[in-house]
BAFI-3210 file (N, C-alpha, C; in Angstrom, 3 decimals, decimal comma, padded with zeros to 6 digits):
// residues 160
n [1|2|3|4|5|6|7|8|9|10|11|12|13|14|15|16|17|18|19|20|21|22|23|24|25|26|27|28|29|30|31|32|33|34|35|36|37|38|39|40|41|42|43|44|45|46|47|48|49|50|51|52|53|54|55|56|57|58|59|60|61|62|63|64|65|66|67|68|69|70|71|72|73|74|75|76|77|78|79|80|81|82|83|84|85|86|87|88|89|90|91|92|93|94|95|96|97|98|99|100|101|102|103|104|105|106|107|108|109|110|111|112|113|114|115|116|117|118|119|120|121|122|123|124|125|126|127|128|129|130|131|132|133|134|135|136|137|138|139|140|141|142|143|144|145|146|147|148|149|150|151|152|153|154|155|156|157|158|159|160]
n.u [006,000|004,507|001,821|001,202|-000,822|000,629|001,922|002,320|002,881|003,788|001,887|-000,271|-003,598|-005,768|-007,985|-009,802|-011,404|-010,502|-011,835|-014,919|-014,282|-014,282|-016,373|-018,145|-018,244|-017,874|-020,731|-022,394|-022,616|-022,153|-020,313|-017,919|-017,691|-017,597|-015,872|-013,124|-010,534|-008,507|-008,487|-005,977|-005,289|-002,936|-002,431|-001,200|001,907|000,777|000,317|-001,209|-002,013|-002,897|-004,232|-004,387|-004,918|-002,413|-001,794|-000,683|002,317|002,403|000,205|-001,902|-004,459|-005,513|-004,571|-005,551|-008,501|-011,104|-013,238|-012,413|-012,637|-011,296|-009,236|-006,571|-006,116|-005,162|-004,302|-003,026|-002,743|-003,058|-001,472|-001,647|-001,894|-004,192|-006,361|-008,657|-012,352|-014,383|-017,412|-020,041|-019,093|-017,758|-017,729|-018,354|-016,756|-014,308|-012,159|-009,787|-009,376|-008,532|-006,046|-004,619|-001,516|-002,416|-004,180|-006,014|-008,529|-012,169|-015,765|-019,166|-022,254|-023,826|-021,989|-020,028|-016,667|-014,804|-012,527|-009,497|-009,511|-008,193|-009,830|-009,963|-007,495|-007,778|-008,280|-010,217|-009,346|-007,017|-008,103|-009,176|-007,991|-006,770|-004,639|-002,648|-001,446|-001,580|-001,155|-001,209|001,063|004,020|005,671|008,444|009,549|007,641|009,144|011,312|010,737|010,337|012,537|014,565|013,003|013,255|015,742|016,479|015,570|016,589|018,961|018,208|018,020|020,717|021,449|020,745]
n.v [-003,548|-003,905|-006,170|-007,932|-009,053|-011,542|-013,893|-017,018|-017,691|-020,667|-022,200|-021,283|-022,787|-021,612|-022,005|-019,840|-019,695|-018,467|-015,619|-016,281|-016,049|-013,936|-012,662|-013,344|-012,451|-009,889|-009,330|-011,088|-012,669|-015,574|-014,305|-013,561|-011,278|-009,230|-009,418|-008,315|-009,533|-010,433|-013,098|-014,046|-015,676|-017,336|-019,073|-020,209|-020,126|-021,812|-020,894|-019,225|-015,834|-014,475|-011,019|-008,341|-005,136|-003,254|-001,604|000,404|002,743|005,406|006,252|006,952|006,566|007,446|010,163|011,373|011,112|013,337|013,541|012,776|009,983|007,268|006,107|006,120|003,540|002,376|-000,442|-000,757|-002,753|-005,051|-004,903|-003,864|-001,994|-000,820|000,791|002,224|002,085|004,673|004,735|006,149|008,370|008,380|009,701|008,359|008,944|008,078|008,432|007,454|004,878|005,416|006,543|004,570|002,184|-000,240|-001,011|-002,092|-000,950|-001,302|-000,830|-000,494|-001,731|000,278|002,400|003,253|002,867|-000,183|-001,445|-004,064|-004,110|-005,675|-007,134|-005,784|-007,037|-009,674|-010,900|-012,986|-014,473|-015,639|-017,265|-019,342|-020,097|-022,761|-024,036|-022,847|-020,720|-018,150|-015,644|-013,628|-012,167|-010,543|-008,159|-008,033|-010,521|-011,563|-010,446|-011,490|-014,024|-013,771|-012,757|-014,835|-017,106|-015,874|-015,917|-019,008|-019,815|-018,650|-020,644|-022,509|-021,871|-021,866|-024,230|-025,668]
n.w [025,624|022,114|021,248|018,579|015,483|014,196|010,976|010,008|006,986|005,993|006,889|006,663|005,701|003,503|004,577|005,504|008,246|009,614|008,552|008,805|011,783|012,373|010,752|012,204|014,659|014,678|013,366|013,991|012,180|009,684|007,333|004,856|003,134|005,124|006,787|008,833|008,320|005,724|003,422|000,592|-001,760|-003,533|-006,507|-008,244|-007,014|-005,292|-002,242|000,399|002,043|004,678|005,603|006,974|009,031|009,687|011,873|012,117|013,139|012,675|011,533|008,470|007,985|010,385|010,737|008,071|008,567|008,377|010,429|012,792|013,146|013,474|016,188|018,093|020,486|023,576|025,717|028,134|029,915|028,485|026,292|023,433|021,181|019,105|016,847|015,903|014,529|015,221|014,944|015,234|014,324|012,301|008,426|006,262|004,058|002,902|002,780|004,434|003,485|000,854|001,679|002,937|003,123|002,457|001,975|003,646|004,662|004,450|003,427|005,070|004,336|005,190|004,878|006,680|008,166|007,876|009,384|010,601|014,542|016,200|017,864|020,296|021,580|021,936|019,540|017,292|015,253|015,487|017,196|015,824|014,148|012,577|012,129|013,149|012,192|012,259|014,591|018,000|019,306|021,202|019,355|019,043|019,091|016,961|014,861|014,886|014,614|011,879|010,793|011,228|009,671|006,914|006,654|007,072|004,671|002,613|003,071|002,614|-000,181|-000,628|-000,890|-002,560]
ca.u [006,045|002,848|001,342|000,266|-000,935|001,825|001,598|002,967|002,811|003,798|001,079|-001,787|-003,877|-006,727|-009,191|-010,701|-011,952|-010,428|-012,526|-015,795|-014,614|-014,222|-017,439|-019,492|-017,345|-018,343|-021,349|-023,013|-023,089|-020,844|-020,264|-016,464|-017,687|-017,945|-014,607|-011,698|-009,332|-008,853|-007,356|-005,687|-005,059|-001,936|-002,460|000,681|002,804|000,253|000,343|-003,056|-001,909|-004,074|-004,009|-005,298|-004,770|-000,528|-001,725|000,310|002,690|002,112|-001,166|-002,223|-005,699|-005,804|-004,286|-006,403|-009,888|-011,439|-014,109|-011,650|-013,392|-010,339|-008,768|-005,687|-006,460|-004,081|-004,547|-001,595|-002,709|-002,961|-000,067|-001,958|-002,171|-005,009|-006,869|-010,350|-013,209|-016,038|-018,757|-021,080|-018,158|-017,685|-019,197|-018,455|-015,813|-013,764|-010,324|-008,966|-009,539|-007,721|-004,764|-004,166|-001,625|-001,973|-005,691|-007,074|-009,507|-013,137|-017,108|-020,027|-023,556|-023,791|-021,246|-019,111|-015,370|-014,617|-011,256|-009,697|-009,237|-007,928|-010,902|-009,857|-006,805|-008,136|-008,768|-011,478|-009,063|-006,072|-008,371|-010,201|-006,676|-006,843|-002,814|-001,850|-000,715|-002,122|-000,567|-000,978|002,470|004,777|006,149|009,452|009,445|007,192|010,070|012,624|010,847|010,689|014,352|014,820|012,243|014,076|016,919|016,066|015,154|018,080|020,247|017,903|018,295|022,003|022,324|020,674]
ca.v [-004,060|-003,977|-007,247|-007,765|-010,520|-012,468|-014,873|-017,922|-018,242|-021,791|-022,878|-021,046|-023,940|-021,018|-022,447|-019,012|-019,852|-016,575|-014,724|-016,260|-016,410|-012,088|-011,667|-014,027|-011,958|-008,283|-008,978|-011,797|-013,612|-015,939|-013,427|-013,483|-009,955|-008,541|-009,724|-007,507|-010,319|-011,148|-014,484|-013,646|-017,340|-017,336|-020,620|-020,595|-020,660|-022,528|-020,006|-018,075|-015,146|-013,711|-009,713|-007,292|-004,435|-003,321|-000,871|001,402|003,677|006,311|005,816|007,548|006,555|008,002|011,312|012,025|010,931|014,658|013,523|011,921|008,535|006,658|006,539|005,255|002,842|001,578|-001,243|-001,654|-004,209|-005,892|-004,804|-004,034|-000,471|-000,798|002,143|002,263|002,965|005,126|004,880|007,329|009,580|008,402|010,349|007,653|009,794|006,957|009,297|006,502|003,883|005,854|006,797|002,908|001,944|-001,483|-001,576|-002,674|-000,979|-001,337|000,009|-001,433|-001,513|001,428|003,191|003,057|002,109|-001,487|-002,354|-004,795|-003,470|-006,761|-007,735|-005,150|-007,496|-010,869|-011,182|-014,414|-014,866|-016,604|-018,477|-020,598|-020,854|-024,431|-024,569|-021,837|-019,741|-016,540|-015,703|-013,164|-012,224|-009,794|-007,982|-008,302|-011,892|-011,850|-009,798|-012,125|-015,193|-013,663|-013,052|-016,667|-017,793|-015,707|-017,035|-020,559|-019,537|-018,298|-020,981|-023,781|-021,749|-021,884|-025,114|-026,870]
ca.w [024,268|021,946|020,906|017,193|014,668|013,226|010,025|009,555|005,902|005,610|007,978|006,314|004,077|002,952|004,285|005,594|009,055|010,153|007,701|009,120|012,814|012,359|010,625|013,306|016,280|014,921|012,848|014,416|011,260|009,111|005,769|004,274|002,987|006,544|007,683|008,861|007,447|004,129|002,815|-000,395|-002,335|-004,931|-006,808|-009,240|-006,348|-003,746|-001,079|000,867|002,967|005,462|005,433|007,780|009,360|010,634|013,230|011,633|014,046|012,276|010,801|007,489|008,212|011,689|009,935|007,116|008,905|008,785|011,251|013,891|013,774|013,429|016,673|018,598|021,238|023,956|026,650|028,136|030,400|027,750|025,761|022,937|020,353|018,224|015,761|015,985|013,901|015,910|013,825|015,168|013,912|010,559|008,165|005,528|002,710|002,004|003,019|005,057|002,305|000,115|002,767|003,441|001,619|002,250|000,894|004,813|005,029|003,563|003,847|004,909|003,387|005,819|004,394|007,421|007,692|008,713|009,769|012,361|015,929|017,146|018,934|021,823|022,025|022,170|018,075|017,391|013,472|015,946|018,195|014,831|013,107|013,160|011,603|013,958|011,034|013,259|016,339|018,516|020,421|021,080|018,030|018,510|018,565|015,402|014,049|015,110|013,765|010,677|010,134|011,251|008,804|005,879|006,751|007,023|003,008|001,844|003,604|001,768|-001,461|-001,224|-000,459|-003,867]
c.u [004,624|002,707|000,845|-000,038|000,483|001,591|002,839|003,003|002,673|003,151|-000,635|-001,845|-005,159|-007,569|-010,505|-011,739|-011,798|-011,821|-014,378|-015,674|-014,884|-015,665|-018,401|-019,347|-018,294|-019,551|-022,363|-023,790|-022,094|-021,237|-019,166|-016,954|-017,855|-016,621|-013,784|-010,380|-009,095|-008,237|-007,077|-005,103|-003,969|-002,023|-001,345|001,425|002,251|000,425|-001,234|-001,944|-003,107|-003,740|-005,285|-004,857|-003,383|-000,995|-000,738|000,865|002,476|001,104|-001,817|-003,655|-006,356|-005,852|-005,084|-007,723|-010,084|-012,353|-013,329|-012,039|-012,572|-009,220|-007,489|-005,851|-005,455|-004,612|-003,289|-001,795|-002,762|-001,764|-000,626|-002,347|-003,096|-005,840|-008,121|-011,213|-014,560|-016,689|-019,851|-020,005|-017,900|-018,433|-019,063|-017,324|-015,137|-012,264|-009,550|-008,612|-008,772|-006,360|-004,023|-003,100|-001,297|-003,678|-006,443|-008,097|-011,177|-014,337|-018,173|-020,892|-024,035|-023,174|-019,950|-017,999|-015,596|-013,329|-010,861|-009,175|-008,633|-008,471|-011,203|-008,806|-007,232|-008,590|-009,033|-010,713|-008,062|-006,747|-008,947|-009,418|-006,088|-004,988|-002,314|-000,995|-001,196|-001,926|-000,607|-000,289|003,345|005,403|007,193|009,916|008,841|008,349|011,204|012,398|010,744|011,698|014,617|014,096|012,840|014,963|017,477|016,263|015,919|018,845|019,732|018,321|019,651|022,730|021,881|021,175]
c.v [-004,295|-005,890|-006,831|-009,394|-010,751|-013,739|-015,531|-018,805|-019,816|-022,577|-022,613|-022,267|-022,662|-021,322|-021,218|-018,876|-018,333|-015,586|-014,722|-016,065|-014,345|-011,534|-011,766|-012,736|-010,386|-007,888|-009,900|-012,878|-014,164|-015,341|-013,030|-011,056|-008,940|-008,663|-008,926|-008,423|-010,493|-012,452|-014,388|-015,189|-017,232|-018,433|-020,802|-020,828|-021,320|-021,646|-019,192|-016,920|-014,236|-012,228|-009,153|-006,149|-004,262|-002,436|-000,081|002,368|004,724|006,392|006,451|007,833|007,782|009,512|011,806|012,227|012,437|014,794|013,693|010,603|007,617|007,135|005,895|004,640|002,034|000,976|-001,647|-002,795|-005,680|-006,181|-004,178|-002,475|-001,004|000,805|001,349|002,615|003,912|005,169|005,885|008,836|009,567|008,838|009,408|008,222|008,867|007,402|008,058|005,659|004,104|006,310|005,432|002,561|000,280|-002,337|-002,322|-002,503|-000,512|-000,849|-000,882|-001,359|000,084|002,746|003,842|002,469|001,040|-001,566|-002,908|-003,793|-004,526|-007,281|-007,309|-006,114|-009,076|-011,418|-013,013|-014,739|-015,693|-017,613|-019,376|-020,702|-022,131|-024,882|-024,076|-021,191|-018,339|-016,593|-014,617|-012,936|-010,634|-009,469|-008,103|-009,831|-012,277|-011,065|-011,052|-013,473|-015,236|-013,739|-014,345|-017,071|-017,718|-016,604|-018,237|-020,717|-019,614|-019,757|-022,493|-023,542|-022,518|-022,999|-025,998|-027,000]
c.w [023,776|021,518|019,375|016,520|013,468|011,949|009,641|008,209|005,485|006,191|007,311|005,275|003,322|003,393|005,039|006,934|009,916|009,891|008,758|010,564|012,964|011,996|012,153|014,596|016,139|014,060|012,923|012,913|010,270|007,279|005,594|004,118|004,380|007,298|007,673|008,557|006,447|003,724|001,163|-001,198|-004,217|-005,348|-007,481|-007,806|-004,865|-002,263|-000,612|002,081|003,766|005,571|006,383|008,105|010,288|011,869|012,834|013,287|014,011|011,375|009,907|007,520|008,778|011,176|009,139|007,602|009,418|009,735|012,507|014,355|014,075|014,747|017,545|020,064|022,064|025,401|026,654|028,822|030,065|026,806|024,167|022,432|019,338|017,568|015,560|015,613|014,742|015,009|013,949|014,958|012,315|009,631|006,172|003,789|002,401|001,941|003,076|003,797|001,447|000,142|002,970|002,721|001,364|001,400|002,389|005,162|004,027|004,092|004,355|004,522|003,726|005,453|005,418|007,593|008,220|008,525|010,843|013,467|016,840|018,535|020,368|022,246|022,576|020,383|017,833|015,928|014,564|016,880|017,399|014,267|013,516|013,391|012,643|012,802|011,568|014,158|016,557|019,401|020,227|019,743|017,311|018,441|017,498|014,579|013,366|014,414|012,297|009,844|009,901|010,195|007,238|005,553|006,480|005,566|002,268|002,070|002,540|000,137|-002,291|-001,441|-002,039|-004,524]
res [x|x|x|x|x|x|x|x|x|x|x|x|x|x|x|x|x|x|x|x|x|x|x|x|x|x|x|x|x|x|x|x|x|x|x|x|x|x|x|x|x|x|x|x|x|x|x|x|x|x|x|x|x|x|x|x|x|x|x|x|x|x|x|x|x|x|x|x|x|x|x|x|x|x|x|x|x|x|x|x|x|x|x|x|x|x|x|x|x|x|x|x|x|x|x|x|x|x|x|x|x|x|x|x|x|x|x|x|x|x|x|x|x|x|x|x|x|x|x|x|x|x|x|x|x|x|x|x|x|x|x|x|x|x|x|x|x|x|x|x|x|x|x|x|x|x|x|x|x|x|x|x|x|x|x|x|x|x|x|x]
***
């Protein structure tokens, strides 16, 4: 079973520690613009979601990249499928970016892709999530607490 990052919506407060613990981890410096996370902040309805990278199964990225920089990465001993930017492969076109279609992935001053890789399976955004609104776990248990979480939703809806 792979491992991925899970979000616990009602746990995130925004406050973005992710953001800086990702740049510090892969860029040795605290800069939101450097981060493979994003914290996205809805204020009408009080909500921040954190957004990153699904690891797609079938990866659009991986696919289009005419170099092959973008590559699929598996540790099982870890449990863990990650997609990988090589950089001394990237020749900077902006394919991927445009393949995404969740909008994950971005450039750097360099002109090189940046997206997450989940830290090689140890990702530094769930170990500074103070709430624990980022978890790294099995997927089908992030599946499963999702349903449950729906659920939970609906059952409060129905009941007012």
């Amino acid at each position: 079973m792979n491992k991925g990052l899970c979000l616990d919506i009602e746990r995130c407060t925004g406050c973005k520690m992710c953001e800086l613990a990702c740049s510090m981890k892969h860029h040795n410096e605290y800069n939101p613009k450097k981060s493979r996370i994003r914290v996205h902040t809805f204020y009408e309805q009080a909500y921040s979601v954190p957004v990153v990278c699904y690891q797609c199964d079938d990866a659009w990225c991986e696919k289009i990249c005419p170099s092959g920089a973008i590559v699929l990465n598996v540790e099982k001993e870890k449990g863990v499928k990650m997609l990988q930017v090589l950089d001394d492969k990237c020749v900077g076109c902006k394919m991927c970016m445009l393949a995404c279609p969740f909008g994950n992935i971005s450039f750097y001053e360099d002109g090189k892709a940046n997206k997450c890789d989940l830290c090689g399976g140890d990702p530094e955004c769930v170990r500074f999530c103070a709430r624990g609104a980022l978890k790294f776990k099995d997927i089908e248990d992030g599946v499963a607490q999702k349903s449950k979480s729906t659920a939970a939703k609906i059952l409060a809806a129905t009941q007012k």
